[in-house]
PyMOL Python script that loads the backbone (N, CA, C, O; Angstrom):
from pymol import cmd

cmd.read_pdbstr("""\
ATOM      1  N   UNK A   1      -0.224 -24.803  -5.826  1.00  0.00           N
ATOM      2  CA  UNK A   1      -0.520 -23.689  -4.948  1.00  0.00           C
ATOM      3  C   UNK A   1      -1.953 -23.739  -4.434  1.00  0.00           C
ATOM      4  O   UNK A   1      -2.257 -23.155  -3.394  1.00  0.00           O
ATOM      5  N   UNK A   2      -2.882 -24.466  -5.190  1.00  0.00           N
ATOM      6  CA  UNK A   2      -4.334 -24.358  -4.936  1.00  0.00           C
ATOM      7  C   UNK A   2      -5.306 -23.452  -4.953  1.00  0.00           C
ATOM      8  O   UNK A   2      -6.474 -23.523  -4.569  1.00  0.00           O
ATOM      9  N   UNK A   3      -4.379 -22.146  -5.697  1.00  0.00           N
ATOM     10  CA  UNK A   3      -5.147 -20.714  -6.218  1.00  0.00           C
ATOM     11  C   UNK A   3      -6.426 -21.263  -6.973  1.00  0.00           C
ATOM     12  O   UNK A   3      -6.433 -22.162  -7.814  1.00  0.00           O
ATOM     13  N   UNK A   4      -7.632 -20.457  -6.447  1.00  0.00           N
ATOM     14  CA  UNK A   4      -8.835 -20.666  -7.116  1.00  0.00           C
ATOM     15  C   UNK A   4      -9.078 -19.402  -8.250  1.00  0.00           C
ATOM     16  O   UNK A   4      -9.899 -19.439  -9.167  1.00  0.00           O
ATOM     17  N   UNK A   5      -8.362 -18.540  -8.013  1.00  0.00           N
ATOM     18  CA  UNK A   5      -7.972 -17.094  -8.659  1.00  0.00           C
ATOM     19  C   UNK A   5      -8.503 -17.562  -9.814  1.00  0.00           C
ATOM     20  O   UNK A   5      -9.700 -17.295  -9.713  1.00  0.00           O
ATOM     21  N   UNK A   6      -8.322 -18.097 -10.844  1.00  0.00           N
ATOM     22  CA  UNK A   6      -8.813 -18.336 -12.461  1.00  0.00           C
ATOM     23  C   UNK A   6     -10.105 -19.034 -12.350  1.00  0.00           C
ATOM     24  O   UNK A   6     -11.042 -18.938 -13.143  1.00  0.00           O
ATOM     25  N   UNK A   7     -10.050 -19.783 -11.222  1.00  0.00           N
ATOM     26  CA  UNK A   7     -11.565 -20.613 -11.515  1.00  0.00           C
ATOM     27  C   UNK A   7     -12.543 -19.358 -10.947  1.00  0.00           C
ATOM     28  O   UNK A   7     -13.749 -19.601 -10.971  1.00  0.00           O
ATOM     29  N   UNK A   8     -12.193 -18.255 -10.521  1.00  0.00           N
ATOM     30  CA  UNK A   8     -13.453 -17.005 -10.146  1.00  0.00           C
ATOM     31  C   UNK A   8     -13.237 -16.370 -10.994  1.00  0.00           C
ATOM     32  O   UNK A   8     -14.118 -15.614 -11.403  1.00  0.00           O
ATOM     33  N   UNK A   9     -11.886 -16.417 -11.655  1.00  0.00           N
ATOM     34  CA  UNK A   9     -12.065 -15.158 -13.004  1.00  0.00           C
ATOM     35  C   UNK A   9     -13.184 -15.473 -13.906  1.00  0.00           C
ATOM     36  O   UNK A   9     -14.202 -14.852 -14.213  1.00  0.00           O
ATOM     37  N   UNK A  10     -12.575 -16.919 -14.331  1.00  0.00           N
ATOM     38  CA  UNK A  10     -13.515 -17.706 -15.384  1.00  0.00           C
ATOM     39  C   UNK A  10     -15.200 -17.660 -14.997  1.00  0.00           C
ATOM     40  O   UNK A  10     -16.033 -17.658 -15.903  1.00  0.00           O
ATOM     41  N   UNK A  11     -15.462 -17.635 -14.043  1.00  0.00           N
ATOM     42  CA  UNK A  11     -16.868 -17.722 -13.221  1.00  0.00           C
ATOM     43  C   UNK A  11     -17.251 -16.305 -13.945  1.00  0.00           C
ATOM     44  O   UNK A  11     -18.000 -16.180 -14.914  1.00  0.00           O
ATOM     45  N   UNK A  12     -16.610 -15.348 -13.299  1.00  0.00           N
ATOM     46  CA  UNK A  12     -17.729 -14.157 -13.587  1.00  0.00           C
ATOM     47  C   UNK A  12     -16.598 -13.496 -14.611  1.00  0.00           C
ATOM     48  O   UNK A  12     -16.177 -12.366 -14.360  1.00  0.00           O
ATOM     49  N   UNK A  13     -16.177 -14.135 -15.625  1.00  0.00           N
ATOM     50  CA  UNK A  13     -15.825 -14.216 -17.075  1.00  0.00           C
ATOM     51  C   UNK A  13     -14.803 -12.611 -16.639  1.00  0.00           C
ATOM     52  O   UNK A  13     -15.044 -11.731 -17.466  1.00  0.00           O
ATOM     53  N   UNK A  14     -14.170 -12.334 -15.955  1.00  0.00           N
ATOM     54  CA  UNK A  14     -13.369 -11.522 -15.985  1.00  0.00           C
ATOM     55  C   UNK A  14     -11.669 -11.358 -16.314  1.00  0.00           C
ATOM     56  O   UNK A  14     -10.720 -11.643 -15.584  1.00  0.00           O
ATOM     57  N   UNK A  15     -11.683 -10.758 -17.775  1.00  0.00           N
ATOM     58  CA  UNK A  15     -10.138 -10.599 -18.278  1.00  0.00           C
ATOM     59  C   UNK A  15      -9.319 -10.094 -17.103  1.00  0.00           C
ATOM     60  O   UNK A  15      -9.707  -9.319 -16.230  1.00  0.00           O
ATOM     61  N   UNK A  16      -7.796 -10.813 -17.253  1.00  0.00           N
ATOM     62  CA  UNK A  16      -6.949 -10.643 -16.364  1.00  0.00           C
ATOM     63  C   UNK A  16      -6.207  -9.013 -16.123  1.00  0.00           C
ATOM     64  O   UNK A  16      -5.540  -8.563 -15.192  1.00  0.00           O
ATOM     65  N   UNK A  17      -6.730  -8.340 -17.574  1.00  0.00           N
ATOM     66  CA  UNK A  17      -6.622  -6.833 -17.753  1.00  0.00           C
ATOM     67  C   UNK A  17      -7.670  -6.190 -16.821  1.00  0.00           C
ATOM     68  O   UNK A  17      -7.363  -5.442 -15.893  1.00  0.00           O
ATOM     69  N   UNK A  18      -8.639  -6.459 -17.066  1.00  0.00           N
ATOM     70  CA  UNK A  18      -9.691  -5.599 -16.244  1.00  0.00           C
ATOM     71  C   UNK A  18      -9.602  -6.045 -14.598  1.00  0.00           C
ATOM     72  O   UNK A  18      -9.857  -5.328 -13.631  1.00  0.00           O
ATOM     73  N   UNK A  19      -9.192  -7.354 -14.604  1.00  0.00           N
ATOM     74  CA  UNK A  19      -9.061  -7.625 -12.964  1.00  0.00           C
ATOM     75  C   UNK A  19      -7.625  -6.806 -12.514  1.00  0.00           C
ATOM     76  O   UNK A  19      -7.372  -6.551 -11.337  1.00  0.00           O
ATOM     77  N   UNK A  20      -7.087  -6.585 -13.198  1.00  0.00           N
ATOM     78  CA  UNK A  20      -6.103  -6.010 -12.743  1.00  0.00           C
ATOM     79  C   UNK A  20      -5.666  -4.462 -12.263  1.00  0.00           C
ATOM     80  O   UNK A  20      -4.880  -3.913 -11.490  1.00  0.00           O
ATOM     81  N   UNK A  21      -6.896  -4.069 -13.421  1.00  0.00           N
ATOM     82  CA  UNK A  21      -7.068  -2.433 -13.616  1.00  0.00           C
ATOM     83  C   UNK A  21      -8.191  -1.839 -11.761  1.00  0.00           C
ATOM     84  O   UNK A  21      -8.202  -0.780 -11.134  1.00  0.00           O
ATOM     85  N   UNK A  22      -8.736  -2.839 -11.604  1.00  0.00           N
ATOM     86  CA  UNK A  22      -9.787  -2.511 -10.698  1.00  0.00           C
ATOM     87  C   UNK A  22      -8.601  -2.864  -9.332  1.00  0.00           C
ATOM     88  O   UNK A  22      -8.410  -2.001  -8.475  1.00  0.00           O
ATOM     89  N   UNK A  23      -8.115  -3.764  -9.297  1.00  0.00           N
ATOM     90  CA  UNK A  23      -7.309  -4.289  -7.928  1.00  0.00           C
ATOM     91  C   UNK A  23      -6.151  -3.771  -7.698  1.00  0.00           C
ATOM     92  O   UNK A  23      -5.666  -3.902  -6.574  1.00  0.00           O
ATOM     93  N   UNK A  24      -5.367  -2.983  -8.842  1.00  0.00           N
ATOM     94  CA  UNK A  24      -4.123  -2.273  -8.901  1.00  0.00           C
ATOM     95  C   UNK A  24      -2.924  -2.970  -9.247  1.00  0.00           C
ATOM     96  O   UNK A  24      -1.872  -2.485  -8.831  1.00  0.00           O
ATOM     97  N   UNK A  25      -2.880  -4.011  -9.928  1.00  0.00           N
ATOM     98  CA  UNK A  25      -1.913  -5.202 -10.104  1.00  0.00           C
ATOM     99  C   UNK A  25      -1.707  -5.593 -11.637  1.00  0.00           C
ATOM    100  O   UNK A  25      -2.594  -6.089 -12.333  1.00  0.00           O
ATOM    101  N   UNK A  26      -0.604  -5.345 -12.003  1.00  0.00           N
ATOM    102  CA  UNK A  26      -0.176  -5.715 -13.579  1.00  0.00           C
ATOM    103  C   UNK A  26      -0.735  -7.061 -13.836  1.00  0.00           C
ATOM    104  O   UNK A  26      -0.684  -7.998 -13.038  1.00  0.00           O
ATOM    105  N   UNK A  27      -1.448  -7.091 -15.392  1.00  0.00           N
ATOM    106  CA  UNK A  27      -2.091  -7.924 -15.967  1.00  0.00           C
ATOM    107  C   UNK A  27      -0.898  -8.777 -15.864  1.00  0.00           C
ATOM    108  O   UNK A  27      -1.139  -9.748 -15.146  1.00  0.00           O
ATOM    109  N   UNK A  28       0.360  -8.763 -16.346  1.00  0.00           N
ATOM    110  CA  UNK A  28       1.387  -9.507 -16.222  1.00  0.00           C
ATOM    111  C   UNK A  28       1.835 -10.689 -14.594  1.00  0.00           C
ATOM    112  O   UNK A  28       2.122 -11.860 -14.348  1.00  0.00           O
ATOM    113  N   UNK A  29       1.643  -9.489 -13.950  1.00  0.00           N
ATOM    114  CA  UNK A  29       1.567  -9.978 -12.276  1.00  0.00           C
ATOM    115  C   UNK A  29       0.623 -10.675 -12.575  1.00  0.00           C
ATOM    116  O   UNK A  29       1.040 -11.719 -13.076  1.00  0.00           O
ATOM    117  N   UNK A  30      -0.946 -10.619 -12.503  1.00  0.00           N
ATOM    118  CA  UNK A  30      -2.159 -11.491 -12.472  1.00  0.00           C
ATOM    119  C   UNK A  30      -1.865 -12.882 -13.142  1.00  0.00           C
ATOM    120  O   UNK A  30      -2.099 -14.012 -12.714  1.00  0.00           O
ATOM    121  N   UNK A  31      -1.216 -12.423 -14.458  1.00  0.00           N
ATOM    122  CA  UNK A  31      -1.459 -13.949 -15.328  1.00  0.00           C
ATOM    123  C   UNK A  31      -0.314 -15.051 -14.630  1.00  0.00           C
ATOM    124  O   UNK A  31      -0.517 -16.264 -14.684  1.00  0.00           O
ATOM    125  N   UNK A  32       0.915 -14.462 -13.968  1.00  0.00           N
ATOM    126  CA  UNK A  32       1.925 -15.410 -13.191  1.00  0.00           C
ATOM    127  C   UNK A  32       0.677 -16.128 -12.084  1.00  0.00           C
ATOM    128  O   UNK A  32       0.167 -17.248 -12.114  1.00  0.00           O
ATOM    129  N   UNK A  33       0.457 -14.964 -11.137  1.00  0.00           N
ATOM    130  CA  UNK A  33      -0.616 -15.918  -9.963  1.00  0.00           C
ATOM    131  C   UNK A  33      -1.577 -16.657 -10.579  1.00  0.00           C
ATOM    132  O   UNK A  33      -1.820 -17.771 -10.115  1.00  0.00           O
ATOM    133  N   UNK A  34      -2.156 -16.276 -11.503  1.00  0.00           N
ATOM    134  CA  UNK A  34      -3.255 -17.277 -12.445  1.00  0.00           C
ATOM    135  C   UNK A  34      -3.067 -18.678 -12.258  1.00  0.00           C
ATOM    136  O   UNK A  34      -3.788 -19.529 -11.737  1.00  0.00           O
ATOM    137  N   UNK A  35      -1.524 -18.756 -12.995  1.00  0.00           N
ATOM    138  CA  UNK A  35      -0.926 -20.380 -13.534  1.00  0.00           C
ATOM    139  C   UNK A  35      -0.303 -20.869 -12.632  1.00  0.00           C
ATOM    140  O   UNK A  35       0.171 -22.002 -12.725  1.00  0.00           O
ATOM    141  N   UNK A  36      -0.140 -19.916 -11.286  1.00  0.00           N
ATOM    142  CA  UNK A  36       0.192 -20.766 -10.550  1.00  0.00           C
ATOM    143  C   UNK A  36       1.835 -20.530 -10.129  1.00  0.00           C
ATOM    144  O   UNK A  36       2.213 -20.645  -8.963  1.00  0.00           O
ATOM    145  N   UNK A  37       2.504 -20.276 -10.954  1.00  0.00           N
ATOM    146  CA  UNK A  37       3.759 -19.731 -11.113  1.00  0.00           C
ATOM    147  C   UNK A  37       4.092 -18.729  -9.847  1.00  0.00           C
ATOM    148  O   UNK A  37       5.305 -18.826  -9.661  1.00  0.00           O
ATOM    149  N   UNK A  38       3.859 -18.352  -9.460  1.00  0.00           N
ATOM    150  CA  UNK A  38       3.878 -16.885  -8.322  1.00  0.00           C
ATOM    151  C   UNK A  38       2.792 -16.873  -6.996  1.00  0.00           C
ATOM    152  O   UNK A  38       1.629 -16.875  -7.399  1.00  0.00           O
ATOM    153  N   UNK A  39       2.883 -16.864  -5.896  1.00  0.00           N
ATOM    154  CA  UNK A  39       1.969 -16.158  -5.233  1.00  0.00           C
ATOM    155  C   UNK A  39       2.105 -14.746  -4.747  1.00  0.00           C
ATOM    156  O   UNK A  39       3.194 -14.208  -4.548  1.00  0.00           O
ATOM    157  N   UNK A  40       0.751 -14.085  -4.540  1.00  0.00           N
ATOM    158  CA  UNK A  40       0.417 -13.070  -4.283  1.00  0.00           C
ATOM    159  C   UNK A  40       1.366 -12.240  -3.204  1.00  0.00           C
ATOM    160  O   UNK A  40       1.918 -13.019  -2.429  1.00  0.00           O
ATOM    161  N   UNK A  41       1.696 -10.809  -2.962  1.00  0.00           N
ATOM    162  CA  UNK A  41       2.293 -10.448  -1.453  1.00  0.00           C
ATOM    163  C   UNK A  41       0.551 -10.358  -0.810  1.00  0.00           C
ATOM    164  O   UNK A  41      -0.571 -10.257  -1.305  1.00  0.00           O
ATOM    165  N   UNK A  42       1.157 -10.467   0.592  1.00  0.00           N
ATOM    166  CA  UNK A  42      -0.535 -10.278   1.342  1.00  0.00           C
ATOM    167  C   UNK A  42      -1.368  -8.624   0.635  1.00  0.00           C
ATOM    168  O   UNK A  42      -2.545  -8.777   0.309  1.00  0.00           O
ATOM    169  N   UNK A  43      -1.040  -7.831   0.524  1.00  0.00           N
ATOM    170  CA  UNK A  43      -1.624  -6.930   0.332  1.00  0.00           C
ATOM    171  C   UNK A  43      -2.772  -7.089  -0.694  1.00  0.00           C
ATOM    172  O   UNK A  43      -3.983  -6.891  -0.595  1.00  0.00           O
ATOM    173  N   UNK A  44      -1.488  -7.782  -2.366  1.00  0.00           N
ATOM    174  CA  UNK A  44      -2.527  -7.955  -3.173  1.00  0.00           C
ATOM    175  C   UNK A  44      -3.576  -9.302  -3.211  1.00  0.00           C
ATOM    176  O   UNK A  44      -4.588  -9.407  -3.903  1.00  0.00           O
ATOM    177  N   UNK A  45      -3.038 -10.263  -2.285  1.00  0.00           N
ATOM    178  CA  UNK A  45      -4.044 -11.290  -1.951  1.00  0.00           C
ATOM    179  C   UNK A  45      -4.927 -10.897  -1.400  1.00  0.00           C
ATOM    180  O   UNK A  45      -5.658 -11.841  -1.098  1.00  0.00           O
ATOM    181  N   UNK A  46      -5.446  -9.623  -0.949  1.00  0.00           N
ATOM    182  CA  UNK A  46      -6.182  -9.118   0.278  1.00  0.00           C
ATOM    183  C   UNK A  46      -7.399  -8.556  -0.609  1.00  0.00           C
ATOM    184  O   UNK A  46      -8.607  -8.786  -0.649  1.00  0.00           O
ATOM    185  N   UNK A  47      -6.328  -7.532  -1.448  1.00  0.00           N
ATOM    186  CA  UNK A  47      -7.215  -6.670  -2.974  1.00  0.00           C
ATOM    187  C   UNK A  47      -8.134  -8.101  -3.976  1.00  0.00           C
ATOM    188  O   UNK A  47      -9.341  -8.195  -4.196  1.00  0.00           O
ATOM    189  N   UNK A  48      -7.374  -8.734  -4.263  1.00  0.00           N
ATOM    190  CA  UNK A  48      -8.161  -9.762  -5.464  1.00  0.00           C
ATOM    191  C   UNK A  48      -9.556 -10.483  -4.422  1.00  0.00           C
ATOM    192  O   UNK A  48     -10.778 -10.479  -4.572  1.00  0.00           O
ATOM    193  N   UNK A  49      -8.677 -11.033  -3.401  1.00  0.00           N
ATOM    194  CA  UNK A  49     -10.442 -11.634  -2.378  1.00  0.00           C
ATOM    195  C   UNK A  49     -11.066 -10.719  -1.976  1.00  0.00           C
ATOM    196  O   UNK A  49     -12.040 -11.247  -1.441  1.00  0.00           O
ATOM    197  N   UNK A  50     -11.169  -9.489  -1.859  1.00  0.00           N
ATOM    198  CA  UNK A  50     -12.293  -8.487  -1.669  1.00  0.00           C
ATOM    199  C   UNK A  50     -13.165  -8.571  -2.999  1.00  0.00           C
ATOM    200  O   UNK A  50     -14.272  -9.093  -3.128  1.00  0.00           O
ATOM    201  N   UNK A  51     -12.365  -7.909  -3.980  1.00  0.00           N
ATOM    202  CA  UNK A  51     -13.107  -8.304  -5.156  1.00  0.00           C
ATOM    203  C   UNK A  51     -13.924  -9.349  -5.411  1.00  0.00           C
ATOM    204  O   UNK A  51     -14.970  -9.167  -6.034  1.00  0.00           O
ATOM    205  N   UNK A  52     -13.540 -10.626  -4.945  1.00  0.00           N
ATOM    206  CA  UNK A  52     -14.833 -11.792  -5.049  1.00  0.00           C
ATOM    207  C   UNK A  52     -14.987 -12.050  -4.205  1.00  0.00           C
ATOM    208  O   UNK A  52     -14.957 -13.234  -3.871  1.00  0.00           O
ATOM    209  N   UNK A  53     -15.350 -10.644  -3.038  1.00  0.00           N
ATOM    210  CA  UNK A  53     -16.053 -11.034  -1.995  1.00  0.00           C
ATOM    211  C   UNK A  53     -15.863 -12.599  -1.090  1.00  0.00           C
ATOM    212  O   UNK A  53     -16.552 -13.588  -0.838  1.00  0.00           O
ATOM    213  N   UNK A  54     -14.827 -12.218  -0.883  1.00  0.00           N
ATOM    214  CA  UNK A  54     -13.759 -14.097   0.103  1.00  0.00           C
ATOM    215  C   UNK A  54     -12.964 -14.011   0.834  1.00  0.00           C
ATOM    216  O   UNK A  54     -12.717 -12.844   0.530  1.00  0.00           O
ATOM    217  N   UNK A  55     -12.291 -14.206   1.579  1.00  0.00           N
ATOM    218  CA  UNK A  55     -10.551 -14.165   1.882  1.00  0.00           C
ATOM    219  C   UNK A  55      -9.690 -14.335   1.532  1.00  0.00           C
ATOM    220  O   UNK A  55     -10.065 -15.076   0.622  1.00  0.00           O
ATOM    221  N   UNK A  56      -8.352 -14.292   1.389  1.00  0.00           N
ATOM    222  CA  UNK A  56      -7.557 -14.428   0.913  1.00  0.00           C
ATOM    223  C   UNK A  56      -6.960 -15.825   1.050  1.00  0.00           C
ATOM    224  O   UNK A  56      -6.364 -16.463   0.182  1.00  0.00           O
ATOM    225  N   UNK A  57      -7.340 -16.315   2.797  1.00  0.00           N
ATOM    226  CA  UNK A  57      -7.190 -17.679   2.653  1.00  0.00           C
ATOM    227  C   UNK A  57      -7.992 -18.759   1.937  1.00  0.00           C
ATOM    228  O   UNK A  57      -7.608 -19.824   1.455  1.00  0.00           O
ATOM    229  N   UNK A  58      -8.739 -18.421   1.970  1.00  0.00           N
ATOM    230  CA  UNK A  58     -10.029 -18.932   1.083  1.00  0.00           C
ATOM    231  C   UNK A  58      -9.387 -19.107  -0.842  1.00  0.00           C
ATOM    232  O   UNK A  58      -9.243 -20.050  -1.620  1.00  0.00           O
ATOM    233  N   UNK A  59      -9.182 -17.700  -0.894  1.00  0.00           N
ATOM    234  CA  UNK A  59      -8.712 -17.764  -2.020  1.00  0.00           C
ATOM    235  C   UNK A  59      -7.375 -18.289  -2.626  1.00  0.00           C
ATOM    236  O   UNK A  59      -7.487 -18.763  -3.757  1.00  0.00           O
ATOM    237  N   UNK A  60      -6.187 -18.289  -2.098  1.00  0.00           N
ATOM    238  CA  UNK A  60      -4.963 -18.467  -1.979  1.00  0.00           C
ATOM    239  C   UNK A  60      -4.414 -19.789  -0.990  1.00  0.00           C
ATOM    240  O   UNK A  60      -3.220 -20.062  -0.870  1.00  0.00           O
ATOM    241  N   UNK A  61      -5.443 -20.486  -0.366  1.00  0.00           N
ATOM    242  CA  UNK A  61      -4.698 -21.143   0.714  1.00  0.00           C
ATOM    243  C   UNK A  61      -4.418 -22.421   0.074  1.00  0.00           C
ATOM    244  O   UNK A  61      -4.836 -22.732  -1.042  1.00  0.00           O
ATOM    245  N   UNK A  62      -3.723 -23.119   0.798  1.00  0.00           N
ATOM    246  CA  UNK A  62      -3.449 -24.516   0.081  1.00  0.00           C
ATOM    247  C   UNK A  62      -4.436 -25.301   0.139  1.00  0.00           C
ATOM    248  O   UNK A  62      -5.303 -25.163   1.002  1.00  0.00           O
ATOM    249  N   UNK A  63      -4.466 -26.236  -0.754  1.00  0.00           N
ATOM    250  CA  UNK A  63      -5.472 -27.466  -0.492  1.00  0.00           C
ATOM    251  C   UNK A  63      -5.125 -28.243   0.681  1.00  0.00           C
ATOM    252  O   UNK A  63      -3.949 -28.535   0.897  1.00  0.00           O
ATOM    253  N   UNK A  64      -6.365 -28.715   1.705  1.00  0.00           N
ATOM    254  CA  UNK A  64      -6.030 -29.717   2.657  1.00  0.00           C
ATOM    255  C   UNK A  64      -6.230 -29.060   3.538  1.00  0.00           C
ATOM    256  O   UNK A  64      -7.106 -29.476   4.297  1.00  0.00           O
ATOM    257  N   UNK A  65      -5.501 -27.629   3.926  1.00  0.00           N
ATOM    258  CA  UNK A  65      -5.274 -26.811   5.194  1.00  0.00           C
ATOM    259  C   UNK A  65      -6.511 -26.821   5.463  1.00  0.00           C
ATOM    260  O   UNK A  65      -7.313 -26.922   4.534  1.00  0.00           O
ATOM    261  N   UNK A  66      -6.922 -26.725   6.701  1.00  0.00           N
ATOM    262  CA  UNK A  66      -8.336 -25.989   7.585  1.00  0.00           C
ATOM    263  C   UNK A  66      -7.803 -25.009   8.242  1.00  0.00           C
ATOM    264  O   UNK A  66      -8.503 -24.293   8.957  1.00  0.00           O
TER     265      UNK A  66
END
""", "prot")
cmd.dss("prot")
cmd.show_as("cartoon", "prot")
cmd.util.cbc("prot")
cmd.orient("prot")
């Protein structure tokens, strides 16, 4: 999928509980998009890249794409 989602959690050391509590999205939901397993609907791809200050394509997009 090329989610960077865990490599910014891990950055600014944020549990998938507390990212979840702030963005509105079950820790359960979070840890599927984490591993990769799931992507985001746009809404909550929209919520998690605000949070680290990015886009969603940025955050979520595939590798390769421009």
């Amino acid at each position: 999928m090329g989610s960077k989602l865990k490599e910014l959690r891990e950055k600014h050391k944020i549990p998938l509980r507390t990212l979840g509590a702030i963005v509105g999205i079950s820790a359960a939901n979070l840890n599927k998009i984490d591993r990769g397993e799931c992507e985001p609907g746009v809404q909550n791809a929209i919520r998690i890249a605000r949070f680290f200050e990015t886009t969603a394509e940025e955050l979520f997009g595939e590798e390769g794409q421009e």
